[in-house]
DRENTORKOL-3810 file (N, C-alpha, C; in nm, 4 decimals):
REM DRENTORKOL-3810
@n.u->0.6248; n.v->-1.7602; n.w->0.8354; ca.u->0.6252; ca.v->-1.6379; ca.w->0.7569; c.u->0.6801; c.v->-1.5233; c.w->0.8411
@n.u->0.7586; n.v->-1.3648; n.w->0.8180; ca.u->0.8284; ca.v->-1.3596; ca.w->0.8483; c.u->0.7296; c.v->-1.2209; c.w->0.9052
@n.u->0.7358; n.v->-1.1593; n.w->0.9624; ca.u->0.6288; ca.v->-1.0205; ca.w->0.9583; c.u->0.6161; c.v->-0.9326; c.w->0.9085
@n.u->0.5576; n.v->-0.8737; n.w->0.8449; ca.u->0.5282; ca.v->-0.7843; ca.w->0.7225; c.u->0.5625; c.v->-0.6403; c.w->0.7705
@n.u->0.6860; n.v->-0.5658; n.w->0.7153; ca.u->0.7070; ca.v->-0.4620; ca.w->0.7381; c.u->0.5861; c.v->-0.3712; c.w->0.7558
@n.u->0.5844; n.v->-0.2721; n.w->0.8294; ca.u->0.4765; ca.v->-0.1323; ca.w->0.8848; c.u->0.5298; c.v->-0.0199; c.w->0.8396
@n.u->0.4637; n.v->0.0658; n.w->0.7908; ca.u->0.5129; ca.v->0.2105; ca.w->0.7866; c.u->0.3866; c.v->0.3320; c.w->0.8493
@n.u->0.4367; n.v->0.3834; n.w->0.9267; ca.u->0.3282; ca.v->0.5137; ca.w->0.9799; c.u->0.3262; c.v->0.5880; c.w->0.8760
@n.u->0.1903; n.v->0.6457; n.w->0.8288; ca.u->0.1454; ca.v->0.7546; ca.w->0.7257; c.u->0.2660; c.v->0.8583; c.w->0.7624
@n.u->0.2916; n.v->0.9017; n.w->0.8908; ca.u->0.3662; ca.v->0.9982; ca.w->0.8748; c.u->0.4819; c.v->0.9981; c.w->0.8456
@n.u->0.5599; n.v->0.8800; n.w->0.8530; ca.u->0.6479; ca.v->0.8408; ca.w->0.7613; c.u->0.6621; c.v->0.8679; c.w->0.6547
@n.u->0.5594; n.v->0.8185; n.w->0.5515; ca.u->0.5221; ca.v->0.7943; ca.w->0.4459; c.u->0.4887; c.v->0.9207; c.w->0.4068
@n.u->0.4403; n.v->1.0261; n.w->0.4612; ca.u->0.4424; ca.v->1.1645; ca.w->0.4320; c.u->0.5743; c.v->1.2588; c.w->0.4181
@n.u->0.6624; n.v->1.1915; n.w->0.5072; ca.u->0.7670; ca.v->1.2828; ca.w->0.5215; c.u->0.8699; c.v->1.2300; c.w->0.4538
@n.u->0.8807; n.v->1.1229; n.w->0.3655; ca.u->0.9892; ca.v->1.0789; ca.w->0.2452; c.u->0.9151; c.v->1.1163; c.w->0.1424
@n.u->0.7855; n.v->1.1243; n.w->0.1370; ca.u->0.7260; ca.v->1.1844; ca.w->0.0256; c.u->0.7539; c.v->1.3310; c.w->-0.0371
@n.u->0.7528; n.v->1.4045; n.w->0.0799; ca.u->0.7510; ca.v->1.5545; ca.w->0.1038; c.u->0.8840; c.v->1.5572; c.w->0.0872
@n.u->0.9914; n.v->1.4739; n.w->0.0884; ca.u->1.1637; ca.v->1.4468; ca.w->0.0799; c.u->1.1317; c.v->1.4356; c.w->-0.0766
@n.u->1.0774; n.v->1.4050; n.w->-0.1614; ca.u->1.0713; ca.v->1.3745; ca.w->-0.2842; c.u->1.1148; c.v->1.2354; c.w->-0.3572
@n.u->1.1313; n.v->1.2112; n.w->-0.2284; ca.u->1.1652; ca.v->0.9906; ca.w->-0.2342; c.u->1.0471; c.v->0.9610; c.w->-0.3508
@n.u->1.0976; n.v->0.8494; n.w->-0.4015; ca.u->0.9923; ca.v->0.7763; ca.w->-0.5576; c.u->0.9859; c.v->0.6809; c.w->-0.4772
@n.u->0.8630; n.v->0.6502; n.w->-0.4213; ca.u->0.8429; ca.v->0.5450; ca.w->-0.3683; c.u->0.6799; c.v->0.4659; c.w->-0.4534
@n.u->0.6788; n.v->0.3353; n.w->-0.4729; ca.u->0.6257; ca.v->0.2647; ca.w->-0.4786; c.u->0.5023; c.v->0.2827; c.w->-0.4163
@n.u->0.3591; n.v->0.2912; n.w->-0.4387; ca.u->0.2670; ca.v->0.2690; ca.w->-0.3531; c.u->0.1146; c.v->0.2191; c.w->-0.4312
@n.u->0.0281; n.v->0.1229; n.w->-0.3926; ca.u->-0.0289; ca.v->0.0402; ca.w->-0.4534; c.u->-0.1637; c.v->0.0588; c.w->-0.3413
@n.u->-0.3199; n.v->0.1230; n.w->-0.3729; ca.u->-0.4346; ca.v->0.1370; ca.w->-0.2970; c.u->-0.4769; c.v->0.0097; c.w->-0.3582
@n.u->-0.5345; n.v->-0.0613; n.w->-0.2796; ca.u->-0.5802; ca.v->-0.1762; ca.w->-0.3182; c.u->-0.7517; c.v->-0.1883; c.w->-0.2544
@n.u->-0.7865; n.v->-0.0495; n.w->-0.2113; ca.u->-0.9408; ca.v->-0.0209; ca.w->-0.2064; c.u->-1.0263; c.v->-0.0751; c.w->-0.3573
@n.u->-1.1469; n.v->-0.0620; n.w->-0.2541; ca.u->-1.2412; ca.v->-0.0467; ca.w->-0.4396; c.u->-1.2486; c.v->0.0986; c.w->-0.4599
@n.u->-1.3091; n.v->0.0852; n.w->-0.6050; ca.u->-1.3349; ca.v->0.1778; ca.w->-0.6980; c.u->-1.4121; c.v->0.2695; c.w->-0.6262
@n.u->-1.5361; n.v->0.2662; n.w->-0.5433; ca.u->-1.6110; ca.v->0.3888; ca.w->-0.5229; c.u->-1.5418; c.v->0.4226; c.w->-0.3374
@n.u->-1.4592; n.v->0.3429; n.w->-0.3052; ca.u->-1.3546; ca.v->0.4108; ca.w->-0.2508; c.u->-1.2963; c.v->0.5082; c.w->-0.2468
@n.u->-1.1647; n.v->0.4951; n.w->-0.3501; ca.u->-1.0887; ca.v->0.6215; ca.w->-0.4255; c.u->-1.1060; c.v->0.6644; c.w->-0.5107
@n.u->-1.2712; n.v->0.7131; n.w->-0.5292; ca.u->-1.3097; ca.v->0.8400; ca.w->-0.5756; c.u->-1.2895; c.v->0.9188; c.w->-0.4362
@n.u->-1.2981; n.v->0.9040; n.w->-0.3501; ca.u->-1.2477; ca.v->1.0406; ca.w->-0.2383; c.u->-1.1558; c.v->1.0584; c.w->-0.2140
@n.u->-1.0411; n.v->0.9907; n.w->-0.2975; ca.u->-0.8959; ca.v->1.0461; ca.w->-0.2803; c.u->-0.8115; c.v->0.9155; c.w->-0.2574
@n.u->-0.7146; n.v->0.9483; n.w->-0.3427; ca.u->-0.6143; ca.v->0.8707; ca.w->-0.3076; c.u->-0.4552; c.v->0.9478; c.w->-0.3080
@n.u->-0.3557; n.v->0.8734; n.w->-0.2355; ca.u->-0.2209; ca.v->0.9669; ca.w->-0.2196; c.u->-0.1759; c.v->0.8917; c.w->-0.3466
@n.u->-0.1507; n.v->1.0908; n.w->-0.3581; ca.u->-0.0813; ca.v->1.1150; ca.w->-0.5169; c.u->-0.0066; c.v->1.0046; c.w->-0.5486
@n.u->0.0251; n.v->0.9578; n.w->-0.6475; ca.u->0.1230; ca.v->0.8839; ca.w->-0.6562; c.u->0.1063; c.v->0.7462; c.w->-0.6776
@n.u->-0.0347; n.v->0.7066; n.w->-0.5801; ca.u->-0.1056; ca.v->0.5500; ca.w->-0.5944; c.u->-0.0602; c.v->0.5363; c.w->-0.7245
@n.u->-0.0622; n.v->0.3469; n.w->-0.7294; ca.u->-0.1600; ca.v->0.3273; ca.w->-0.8651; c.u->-0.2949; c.v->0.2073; c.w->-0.7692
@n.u->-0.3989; n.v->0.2476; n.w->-0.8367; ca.u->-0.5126; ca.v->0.1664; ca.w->-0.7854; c.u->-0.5497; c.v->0.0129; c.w->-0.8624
@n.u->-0.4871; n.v->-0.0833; n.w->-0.8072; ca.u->-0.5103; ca.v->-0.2418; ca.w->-0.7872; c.u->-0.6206; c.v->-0.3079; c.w->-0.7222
@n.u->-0.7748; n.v->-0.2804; n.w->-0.6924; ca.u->-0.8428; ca.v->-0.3787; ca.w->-0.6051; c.u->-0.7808; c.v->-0.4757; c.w->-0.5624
@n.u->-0.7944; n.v->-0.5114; n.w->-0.4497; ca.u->-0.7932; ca.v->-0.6059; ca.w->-0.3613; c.u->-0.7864; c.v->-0.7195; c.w->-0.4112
@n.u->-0.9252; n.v->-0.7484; n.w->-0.4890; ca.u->-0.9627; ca.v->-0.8837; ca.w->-0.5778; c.u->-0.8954; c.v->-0.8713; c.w->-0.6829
@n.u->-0.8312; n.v->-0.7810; n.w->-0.7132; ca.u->-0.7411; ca.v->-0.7963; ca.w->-0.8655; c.u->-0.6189; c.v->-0.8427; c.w->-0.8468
@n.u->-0.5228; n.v->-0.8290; n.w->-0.7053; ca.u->-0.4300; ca.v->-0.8365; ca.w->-0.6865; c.u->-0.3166; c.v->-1.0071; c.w->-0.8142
@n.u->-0.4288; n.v->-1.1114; n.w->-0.7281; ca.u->-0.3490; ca.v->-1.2221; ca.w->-0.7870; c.u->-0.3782; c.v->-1.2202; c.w->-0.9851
@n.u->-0.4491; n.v->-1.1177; n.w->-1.0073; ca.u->-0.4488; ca.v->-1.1667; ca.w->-1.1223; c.u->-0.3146; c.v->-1.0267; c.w->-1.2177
@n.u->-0.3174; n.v->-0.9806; n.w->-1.1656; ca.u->-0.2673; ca.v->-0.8983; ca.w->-1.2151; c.u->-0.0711; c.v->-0.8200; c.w->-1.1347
@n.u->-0.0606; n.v->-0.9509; n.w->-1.0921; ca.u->0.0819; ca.v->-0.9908; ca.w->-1.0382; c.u->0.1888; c.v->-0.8496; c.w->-1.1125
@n.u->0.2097; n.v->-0.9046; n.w->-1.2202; ca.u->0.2882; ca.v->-0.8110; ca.w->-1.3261; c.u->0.2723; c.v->-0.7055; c.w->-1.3256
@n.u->0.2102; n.v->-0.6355; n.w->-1.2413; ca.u->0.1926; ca.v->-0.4658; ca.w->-1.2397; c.u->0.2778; c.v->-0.4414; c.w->-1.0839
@n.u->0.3011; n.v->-0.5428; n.w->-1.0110; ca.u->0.3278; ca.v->-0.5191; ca.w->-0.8748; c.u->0.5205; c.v->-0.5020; c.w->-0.9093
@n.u->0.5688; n.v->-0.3926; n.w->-0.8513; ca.u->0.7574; ca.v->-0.3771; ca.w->-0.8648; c.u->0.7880; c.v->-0.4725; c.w->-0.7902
@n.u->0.9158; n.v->-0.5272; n.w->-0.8909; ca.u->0.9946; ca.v->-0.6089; ca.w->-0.7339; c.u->1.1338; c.v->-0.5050; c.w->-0.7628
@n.u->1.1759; n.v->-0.5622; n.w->-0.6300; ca.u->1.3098; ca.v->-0.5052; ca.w->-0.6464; c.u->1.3437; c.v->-0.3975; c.w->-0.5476
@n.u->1.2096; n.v->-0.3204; n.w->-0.5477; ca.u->1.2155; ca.v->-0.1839; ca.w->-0.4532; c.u->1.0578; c.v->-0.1979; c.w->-0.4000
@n.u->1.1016; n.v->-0.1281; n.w->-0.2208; ca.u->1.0076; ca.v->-0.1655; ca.w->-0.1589; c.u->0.8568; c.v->-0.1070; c.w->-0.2416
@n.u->0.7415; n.v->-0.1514; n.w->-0.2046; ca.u->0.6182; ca.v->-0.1265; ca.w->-0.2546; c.u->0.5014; c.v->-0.0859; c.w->-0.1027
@n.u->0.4815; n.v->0.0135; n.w->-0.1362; ca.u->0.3602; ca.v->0.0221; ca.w->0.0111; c.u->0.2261; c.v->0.0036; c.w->-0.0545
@n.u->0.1513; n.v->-0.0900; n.w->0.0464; ca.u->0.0369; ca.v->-0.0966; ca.w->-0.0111; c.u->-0.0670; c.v->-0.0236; c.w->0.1318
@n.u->-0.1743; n.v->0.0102; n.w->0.0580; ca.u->-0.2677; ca.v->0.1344; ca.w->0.1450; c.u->-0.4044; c.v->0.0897; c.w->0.0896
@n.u->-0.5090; n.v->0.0930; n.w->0.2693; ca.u->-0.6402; ca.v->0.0726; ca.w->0.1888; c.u->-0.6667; c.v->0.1600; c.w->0.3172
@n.u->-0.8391; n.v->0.1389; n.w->0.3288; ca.u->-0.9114; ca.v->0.2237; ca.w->0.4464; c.u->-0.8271; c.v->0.2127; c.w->0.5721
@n.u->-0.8262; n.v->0.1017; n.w->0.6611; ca.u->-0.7702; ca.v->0.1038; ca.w->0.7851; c.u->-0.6333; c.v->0.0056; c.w->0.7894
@n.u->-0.5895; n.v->-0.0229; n.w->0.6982; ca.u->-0.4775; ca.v->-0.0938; ca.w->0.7316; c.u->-0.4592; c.v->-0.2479; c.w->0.7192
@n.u->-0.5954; n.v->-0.3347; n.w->0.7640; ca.u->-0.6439; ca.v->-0.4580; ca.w->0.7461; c.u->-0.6331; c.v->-0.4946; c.w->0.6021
@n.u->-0.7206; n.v->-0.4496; n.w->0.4880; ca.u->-0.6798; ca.v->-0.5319; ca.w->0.3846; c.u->-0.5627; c.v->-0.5620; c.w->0.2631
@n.u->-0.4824; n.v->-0.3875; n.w->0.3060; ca.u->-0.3578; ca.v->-0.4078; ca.w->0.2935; c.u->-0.2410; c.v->-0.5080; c.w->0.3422
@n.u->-0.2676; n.v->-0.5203; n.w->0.4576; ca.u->-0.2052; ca.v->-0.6170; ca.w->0.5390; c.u->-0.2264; c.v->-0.7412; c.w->0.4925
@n.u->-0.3602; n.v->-0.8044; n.w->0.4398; ca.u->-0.3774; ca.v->-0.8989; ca.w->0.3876; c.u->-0.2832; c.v->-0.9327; c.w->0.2456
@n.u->-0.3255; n.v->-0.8476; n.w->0.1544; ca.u->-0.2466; ca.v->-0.8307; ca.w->0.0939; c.u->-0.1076; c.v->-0.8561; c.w->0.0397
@n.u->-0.0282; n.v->-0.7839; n.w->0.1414; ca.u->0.1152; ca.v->-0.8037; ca.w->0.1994; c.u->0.1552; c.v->-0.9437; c.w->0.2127
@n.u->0.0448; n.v->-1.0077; n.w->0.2754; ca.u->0.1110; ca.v->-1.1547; ca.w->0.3428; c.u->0.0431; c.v->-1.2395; c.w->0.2302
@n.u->-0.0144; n.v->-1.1997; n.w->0.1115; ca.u->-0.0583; ca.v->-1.2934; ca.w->0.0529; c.u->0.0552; c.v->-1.2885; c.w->-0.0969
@n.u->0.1208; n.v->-1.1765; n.w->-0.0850; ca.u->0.2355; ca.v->-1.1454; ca.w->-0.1544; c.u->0.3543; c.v->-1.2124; c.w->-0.1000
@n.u->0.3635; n.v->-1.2218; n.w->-0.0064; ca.u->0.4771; ca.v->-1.2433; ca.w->0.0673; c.u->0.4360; c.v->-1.3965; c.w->0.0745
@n.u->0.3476; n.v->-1.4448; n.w->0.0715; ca.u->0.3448; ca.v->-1.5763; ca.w->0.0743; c.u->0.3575; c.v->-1.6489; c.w->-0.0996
@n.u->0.3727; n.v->-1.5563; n.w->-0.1983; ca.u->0.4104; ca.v->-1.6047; ca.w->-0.3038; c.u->0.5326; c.v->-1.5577; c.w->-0.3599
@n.u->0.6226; n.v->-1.5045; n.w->-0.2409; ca.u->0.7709; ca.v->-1.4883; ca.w->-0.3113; c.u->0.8278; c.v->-1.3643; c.w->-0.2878
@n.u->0.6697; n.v->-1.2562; n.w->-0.3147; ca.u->0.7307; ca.v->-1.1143; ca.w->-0.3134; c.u->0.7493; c.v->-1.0460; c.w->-0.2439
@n.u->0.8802; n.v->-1.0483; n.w->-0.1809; ca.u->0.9102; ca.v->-0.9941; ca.w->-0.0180; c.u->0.9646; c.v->-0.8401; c.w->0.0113
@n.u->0.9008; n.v->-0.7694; n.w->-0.1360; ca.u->0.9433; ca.v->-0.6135; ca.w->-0.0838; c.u->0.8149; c.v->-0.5273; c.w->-0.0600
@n.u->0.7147; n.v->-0.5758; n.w->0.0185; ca.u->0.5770; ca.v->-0.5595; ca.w->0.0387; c.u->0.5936; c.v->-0.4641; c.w->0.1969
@n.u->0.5363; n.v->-0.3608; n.w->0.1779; ca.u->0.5329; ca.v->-0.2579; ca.w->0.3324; c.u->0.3866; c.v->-0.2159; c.w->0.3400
@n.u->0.3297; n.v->-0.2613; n.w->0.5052; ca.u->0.2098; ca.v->-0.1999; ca.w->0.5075; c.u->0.1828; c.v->-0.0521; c.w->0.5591
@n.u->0.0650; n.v->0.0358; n.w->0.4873; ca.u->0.0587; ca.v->0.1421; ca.w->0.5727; c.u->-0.0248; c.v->0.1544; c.w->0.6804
@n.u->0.0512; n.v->0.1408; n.w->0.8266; ca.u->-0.0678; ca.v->0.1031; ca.w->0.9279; c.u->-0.1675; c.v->0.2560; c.w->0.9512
@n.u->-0.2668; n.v->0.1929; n.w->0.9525; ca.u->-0.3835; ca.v->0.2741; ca.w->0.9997; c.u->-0.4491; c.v->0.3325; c.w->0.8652
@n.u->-0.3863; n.v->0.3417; n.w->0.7418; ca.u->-0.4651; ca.v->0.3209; ca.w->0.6091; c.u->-0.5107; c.v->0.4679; c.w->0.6046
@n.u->-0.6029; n.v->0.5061; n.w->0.5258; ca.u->-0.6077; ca.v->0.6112; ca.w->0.4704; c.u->-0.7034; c.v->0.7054; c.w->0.5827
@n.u->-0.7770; n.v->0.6143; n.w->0.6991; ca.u->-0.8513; ca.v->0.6699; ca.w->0.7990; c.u->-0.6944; c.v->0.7439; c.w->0.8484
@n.u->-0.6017; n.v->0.7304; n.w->0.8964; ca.u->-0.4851; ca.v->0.7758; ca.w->0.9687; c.u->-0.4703; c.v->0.8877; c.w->0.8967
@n.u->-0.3827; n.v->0.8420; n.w->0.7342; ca.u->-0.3328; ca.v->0.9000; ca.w->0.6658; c.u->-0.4280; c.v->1.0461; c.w->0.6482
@n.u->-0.5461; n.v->1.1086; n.w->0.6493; ca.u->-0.6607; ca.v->1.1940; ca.w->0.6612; c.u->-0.6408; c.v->1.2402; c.w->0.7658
@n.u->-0.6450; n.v->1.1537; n.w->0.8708; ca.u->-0.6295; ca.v->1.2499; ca.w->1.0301; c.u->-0.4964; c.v->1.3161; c.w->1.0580
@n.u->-0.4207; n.v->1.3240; n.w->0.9219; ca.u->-0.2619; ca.v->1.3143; ca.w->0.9841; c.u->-0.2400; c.v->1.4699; c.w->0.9316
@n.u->-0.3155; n.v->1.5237; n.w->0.8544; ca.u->-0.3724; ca.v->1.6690; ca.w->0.7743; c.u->-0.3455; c.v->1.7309; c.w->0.8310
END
């Protein structure tokens, strides 16, 4: 398997703030992102992911974002292990993405 693209929050802040349409998928739980999620999410649980395939873009990259980076990452490679290879993680997850304020 091939390694799952990374993106730094601040990256991800500063094509945002560019007004780039980018793709992005929180795959936290529910009493999670009630404290926020970046604008723009759409919110997928974790455990929903395989069932609900058809909501995920192909074609153009997709960032996926949870607390620290780990279950996104999971994520990613569990996508990527069924085909869908425009999967980007956000390292350090929304703990980063907060400290990055």
């Amino acid at each position: 398997m091939k390694p799952i693209p990374q993106i730094e929050p601040s990256e991800l802040k500063r094509r945002l703030q560019n007004g780039e349409k980018i793709h992005m998928i929180d795959v936290r739980e529910d009493d999670e992102v009630v404290h926020g999620m970046i604008a723009g999410a759409k919110h997928i649980p974790m455990g929903d992911i395989p069932s609900r395939f058809n909501e995920i873009p192909r074609g153009s990259e997709v960032v996926f974002v949870c607390r620290s980076g780990a279950r996104s990452q999971r994520v990613c490679e569990f996508l990527s292990q069924q085909g869908i290879d425009n999967v980007v993680n956000m390292k350090g997850g929304m703990l980063q993405w907060n400290n990055e304020e």
